[in-house]
Jmol script that loads the backbone (N, CA, C; Angstrom):
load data "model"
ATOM      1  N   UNK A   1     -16.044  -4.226  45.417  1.00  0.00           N
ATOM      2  CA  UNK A   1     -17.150  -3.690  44.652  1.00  0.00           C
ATOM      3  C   UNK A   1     -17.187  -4.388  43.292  1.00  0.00           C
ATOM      4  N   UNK A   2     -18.533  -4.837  42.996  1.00  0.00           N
ATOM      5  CA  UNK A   2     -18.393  -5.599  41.680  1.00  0.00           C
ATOM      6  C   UNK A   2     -18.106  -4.456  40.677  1.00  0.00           C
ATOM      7  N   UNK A   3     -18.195  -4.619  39.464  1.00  0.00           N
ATOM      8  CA  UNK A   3     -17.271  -4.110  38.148  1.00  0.00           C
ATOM      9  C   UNK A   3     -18.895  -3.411  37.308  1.00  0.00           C
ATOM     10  N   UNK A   4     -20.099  -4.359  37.786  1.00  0.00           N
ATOM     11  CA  UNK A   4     -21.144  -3.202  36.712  1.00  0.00           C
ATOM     12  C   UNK A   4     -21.299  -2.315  38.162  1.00  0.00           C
ATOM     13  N   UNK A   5     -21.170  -2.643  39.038  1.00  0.00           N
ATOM     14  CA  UNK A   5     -21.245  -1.499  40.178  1.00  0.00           C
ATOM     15  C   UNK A   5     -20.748  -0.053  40.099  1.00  0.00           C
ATOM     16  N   UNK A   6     -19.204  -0.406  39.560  1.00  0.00           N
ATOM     17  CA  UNK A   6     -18.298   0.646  39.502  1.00  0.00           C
ATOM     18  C   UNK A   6     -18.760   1.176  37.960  1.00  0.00           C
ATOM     19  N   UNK A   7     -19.254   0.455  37.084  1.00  0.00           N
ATOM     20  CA  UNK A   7     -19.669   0.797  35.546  1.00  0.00           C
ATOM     21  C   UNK A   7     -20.672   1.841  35.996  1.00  0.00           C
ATOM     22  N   UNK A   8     -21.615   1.908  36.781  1.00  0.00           N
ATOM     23  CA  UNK A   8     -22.853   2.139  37.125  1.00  0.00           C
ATOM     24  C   UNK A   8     -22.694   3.357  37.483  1.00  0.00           C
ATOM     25  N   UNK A   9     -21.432   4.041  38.290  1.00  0.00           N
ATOM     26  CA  UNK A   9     -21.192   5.538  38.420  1.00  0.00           C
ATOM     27  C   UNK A   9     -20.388   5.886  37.738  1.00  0.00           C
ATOM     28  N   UNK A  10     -19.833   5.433  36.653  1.00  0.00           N
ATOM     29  CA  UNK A  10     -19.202   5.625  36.013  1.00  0.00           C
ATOM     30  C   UNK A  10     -19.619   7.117  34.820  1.00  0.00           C
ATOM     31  N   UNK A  11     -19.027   8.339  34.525  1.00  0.00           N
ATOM     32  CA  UNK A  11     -19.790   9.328  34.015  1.00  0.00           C
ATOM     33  C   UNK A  11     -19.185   9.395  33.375  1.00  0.00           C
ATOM     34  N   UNK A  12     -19.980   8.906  31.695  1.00  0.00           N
ATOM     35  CA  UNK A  12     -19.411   9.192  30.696  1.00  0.00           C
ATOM     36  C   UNK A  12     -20.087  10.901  29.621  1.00  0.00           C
ATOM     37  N   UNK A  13     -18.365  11.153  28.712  1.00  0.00           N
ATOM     38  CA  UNK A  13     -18.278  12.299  28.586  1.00  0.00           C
ATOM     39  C   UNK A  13     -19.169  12.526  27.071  1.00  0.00           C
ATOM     40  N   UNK A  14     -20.190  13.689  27.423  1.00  0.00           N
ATOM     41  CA  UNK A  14     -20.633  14.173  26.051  1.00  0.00           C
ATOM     42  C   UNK A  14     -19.903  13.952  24.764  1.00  0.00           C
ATOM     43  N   UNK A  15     -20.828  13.663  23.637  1.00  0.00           N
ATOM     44  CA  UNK A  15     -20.466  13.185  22.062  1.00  0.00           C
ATOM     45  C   UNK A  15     -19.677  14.646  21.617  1.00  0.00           C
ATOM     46  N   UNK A  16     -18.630  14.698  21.081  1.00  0.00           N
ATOM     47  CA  UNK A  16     -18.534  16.435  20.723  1.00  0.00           C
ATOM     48  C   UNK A  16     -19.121  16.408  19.930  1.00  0.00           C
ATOM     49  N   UNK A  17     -19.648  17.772  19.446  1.00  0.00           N
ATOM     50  CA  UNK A  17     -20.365  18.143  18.430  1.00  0.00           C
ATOM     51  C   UNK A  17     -19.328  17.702  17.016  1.00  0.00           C
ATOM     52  N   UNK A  18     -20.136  17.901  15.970  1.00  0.00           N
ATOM     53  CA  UNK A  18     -19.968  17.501  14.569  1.00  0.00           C
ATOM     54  C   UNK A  18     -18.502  17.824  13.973  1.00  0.00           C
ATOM     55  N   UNK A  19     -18.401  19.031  13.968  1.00  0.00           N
ATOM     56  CA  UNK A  19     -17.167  19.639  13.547  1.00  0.00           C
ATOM     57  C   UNK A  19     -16.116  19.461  13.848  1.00  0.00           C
ATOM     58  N   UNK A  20     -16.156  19.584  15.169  1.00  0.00           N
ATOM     59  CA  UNK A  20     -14.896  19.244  16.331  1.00  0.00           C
ATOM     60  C   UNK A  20     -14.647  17.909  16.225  1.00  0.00           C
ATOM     61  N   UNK A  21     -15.805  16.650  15.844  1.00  0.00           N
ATOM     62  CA  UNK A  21     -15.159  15.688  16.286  1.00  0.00           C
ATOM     63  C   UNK A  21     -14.614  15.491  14.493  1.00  0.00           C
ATOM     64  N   UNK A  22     -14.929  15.688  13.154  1.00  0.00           N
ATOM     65  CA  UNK A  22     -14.715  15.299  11.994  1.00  0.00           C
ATOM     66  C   UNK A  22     -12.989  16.356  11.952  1.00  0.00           C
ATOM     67  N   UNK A  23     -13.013  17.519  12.575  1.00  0.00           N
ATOM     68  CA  UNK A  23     -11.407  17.928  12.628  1.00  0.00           C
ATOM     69  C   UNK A  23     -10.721  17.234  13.245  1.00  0.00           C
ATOM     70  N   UNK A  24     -11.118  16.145  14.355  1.00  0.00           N
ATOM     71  CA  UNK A  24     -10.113  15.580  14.949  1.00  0.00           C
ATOM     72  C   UNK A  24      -9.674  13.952  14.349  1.00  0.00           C
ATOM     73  N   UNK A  25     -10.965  13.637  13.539  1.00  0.00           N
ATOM     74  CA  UNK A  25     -10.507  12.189  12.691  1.00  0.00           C
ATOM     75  C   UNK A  25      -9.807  12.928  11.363  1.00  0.00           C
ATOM     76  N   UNK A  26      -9.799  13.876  10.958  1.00  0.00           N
ATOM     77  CA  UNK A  26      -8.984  14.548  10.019  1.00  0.00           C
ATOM     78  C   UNK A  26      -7.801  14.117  10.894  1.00  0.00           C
ATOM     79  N   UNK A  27      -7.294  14.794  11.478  1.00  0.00           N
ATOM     80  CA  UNK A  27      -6.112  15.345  12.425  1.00  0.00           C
ATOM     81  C   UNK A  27      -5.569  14.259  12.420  1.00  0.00           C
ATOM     82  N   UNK A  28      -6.537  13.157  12.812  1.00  0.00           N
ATOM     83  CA  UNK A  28      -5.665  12.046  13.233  1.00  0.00           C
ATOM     84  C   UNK A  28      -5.673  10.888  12.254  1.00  0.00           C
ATOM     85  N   UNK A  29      -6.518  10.375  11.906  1.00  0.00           N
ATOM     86  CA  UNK A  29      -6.658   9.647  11.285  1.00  0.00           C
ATOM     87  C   UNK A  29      -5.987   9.397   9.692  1.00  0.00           C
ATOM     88  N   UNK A  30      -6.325  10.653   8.861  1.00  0.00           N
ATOM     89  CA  UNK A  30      -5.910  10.911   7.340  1.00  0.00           C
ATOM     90  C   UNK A  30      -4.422  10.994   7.291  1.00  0.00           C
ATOM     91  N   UNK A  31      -3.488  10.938   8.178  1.00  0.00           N
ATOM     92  CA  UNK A  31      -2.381  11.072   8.241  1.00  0.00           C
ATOM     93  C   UNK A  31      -1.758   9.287   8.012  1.00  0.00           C
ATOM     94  N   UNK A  32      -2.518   8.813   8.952  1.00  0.00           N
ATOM     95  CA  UNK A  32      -1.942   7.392   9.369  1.00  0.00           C
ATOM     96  C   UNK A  32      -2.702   6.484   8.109  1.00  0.00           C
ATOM     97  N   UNK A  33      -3.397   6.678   7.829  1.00  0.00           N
ATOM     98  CA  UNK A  33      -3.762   6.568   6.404  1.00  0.00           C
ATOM     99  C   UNK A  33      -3.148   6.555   4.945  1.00  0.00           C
ATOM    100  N   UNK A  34      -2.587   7.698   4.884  1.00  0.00           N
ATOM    101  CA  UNK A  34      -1.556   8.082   3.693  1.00  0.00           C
ATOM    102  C   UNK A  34      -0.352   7.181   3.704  1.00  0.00           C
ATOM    103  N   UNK A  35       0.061   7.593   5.337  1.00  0.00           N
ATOM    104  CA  UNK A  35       1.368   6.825   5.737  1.00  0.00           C
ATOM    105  C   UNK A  35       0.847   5.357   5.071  1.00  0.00           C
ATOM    106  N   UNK A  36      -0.117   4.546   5.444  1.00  0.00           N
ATOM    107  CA  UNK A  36      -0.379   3.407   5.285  1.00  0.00           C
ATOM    108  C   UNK A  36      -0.334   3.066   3.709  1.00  0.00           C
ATOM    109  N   UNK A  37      -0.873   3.986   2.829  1.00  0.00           N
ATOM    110  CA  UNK A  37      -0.852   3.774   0.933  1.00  0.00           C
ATOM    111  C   UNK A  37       0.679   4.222   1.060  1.00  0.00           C
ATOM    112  N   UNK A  38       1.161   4.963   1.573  1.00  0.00           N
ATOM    113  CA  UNK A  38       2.688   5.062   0.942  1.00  0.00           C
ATOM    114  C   UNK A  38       3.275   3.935   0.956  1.00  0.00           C
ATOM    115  N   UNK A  39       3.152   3.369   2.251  1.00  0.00           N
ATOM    116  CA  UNK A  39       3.783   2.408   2.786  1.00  0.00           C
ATOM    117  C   UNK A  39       3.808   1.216   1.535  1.00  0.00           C
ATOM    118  N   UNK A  40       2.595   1.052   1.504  1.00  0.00           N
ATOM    119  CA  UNK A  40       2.327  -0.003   0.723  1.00  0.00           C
ATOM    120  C   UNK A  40       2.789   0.032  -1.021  1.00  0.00           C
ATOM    121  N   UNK A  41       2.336   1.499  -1.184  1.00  0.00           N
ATOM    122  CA  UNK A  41       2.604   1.278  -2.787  1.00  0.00           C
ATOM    123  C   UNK A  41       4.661   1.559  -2.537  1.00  0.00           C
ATOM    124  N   UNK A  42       5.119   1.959  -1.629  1.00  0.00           N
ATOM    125  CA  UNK A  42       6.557   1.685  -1.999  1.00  0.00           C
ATOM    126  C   UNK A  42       6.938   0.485  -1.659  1.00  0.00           C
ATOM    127  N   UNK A  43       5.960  -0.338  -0.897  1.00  0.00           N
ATOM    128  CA  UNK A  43       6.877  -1.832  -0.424  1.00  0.00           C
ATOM    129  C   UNK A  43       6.348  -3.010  -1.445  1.00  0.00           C
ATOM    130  N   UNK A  44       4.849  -2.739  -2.500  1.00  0.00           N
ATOM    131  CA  UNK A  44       4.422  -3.568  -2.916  1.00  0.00           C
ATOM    132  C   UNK A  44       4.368  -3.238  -4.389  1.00  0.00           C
ATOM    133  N   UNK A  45       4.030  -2.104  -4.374  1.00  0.00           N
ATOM    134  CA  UNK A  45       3.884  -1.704  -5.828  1.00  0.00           C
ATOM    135  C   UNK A  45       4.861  -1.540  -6.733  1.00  0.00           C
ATOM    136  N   UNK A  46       5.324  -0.355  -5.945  1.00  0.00           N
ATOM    137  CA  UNK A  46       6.812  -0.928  -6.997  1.00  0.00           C
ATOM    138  C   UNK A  46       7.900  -1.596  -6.987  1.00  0.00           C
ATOM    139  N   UNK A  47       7.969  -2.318  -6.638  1.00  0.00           N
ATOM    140  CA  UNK A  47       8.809  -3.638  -6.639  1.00  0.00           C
ATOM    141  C   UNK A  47       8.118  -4.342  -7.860  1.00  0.00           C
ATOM    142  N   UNK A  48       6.806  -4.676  -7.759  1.00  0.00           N
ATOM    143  CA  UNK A  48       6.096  -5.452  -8.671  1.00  0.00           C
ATOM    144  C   UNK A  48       6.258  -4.456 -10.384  1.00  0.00           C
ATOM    145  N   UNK A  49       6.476  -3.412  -9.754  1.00  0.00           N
ATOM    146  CA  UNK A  49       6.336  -2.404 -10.880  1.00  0.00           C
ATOM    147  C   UNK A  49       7.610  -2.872 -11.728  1.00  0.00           C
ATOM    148  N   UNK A  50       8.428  -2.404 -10.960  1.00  0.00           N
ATOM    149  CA  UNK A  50       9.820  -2.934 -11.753  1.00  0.00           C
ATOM    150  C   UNK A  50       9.867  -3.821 -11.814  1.00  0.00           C
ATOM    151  N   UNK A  51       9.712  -5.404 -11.558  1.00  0.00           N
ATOM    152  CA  UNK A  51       9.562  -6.377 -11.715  1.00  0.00           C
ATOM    153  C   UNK A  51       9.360  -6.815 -13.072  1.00  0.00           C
ATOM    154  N   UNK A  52       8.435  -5.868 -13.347  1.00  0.00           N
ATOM    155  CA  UNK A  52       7.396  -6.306 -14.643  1.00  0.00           C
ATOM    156  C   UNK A  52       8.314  -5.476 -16.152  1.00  0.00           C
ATOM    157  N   UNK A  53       9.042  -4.423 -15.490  1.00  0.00           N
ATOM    158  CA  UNK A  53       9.967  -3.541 -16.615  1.00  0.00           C
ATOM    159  C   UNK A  53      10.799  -4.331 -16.957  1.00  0.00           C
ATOM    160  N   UNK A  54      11.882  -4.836 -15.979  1.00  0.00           N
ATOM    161  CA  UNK A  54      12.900  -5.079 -16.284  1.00  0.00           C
ATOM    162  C   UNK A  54      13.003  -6.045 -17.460  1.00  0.00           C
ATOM    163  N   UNK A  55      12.600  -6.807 -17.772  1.00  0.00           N
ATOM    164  CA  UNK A  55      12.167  -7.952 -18.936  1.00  0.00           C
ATOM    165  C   UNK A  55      12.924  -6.855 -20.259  1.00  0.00           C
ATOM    166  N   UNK A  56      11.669  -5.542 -20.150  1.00  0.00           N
ATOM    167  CA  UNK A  56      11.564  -4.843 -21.489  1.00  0.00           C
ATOM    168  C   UNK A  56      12.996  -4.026 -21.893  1.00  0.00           C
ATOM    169  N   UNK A  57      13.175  -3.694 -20.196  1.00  0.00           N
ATOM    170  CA  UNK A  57      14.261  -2.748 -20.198  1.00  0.00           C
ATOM    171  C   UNK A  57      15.805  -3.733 -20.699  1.00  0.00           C
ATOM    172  N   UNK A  58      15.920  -4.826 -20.206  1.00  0.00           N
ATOM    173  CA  UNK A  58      16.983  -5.497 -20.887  1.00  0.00           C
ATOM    174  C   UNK A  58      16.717  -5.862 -22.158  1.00  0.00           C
ATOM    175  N   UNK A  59      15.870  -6.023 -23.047  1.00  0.00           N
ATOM    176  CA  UNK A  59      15.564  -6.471 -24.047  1.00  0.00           C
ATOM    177  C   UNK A  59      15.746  -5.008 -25.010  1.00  0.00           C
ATOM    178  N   UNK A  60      15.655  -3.907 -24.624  1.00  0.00           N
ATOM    179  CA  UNK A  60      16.116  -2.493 -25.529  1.00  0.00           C
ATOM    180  C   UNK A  60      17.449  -2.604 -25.108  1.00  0.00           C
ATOM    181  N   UNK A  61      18.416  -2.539 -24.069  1.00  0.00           N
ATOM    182  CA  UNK A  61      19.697  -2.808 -23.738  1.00  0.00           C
ATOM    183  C   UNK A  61      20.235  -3.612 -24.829  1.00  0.00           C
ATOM    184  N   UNK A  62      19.549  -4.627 -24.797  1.00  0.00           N
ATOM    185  CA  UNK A  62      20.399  -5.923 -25.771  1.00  0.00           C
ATOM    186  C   UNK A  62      20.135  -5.611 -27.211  1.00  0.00           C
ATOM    187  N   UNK A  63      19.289  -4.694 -27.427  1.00  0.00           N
ATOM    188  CA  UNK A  63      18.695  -4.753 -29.167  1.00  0.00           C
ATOM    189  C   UNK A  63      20.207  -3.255 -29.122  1.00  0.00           C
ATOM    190  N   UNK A  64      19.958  -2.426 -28.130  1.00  0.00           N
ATOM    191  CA  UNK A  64      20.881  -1.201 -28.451  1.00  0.00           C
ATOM    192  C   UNK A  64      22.489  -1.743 -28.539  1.00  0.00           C
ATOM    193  N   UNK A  65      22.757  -3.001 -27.691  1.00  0.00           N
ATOM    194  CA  UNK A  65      24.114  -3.469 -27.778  1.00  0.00           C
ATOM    195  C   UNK A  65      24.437  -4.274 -29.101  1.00  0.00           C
ATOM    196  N   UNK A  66      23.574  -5.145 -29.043  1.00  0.00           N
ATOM    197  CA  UNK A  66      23.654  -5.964 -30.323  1.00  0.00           C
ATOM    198  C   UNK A  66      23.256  -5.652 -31.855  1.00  0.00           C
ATOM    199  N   UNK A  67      21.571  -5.249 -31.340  1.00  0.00           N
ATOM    200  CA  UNK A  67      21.436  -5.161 -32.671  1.00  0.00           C
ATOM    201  C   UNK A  67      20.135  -6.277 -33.254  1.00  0.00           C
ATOM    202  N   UNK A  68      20.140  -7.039 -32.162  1.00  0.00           N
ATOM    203  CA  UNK A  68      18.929  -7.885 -32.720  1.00  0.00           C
ATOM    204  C   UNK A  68      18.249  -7.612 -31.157  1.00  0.00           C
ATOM    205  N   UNK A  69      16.894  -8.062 -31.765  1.00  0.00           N
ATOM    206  CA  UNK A  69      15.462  -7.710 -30.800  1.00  0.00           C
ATOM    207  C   UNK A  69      15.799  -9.062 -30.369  1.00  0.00           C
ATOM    208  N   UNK A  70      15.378  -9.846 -29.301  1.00  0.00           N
ATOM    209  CA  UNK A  70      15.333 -11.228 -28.810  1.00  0.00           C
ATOM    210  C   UNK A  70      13.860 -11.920 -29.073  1.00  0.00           C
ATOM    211  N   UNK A  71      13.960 -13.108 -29.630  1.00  0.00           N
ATOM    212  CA  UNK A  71      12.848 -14.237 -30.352  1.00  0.00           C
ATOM    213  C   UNK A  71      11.478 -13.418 -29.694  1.00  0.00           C
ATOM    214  N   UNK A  72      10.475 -13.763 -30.749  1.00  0.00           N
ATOM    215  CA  UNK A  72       9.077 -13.260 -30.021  1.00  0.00           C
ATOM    216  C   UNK A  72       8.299 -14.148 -29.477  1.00  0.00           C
ATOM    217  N   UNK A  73       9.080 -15.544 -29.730  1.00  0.00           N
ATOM    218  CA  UNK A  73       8.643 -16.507 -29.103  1.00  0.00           C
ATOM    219  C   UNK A  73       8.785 -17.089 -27.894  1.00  0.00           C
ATOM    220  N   UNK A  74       8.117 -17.213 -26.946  1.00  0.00           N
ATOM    221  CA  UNK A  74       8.099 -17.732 -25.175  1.00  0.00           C
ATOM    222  C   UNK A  74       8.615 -19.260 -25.536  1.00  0.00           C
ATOM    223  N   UNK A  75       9.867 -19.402 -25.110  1.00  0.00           N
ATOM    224  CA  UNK A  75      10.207 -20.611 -24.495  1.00  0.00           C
ATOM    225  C   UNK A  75       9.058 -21.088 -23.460  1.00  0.00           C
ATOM    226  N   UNK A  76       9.053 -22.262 -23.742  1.00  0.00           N
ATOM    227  CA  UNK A  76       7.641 -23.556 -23.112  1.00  0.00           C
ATOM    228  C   UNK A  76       8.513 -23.255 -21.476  1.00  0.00           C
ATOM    229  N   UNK A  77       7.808 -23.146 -20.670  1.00  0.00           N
ATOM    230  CA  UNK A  77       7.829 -23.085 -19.544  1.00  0.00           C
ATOM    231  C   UNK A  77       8.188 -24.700 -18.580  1.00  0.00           C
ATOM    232  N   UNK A  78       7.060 -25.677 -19.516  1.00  0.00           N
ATOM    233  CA  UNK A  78       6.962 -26.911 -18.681  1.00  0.00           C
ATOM    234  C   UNK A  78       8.019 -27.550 -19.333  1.00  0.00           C
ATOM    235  N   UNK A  79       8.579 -27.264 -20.241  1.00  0.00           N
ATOM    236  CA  UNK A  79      10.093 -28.340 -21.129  1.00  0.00           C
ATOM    237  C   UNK A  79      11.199 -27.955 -19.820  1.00  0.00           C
ATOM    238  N   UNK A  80      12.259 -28.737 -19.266  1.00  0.00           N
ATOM    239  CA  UNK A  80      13.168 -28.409 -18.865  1.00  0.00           C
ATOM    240  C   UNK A  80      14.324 -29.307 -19.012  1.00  0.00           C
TER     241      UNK A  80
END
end "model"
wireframe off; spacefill off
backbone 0.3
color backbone group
């Protein structure tokens, strides 16, 4: 039997109504969702987050150990 043959009796099932179907993309969906921003802001965000502290956070370390703030000036990047 060809395949639009078998398509052809094929009986497909009523749309659910409104409610029923928006509780069930709740149900399902908003979950795997969240999971997905968690996911991300703990694997991307903060990493980058701290990334970006640590600079400041050793630089109060070293002013609280020592006593001096470190130069306000950026060493040239392209000199090596």
């Amino acid at each position: 039997m060809d395949l639009l043959d078998r398509l052809a009796d094929f009986t497909v099932p009523p749309v659910p109504e409104a409610p029923r179907f928006a509780a069930g993309v709740r149900r399902k969906l908003h979950p795997r969702l969240l999971a997905g921003h968690v996911a991300a802001f703990a694997l991307a965000a903060m990493p980058w987050a701290i990334g970006q502290m640590l600079p400041a956070l050793a630089a109060a370390v070293r002013f609280t150990v020592t006593g001096t703030w470190p130069s306000a000036e950026r060493p040239d990047r392209g000199a090596r």
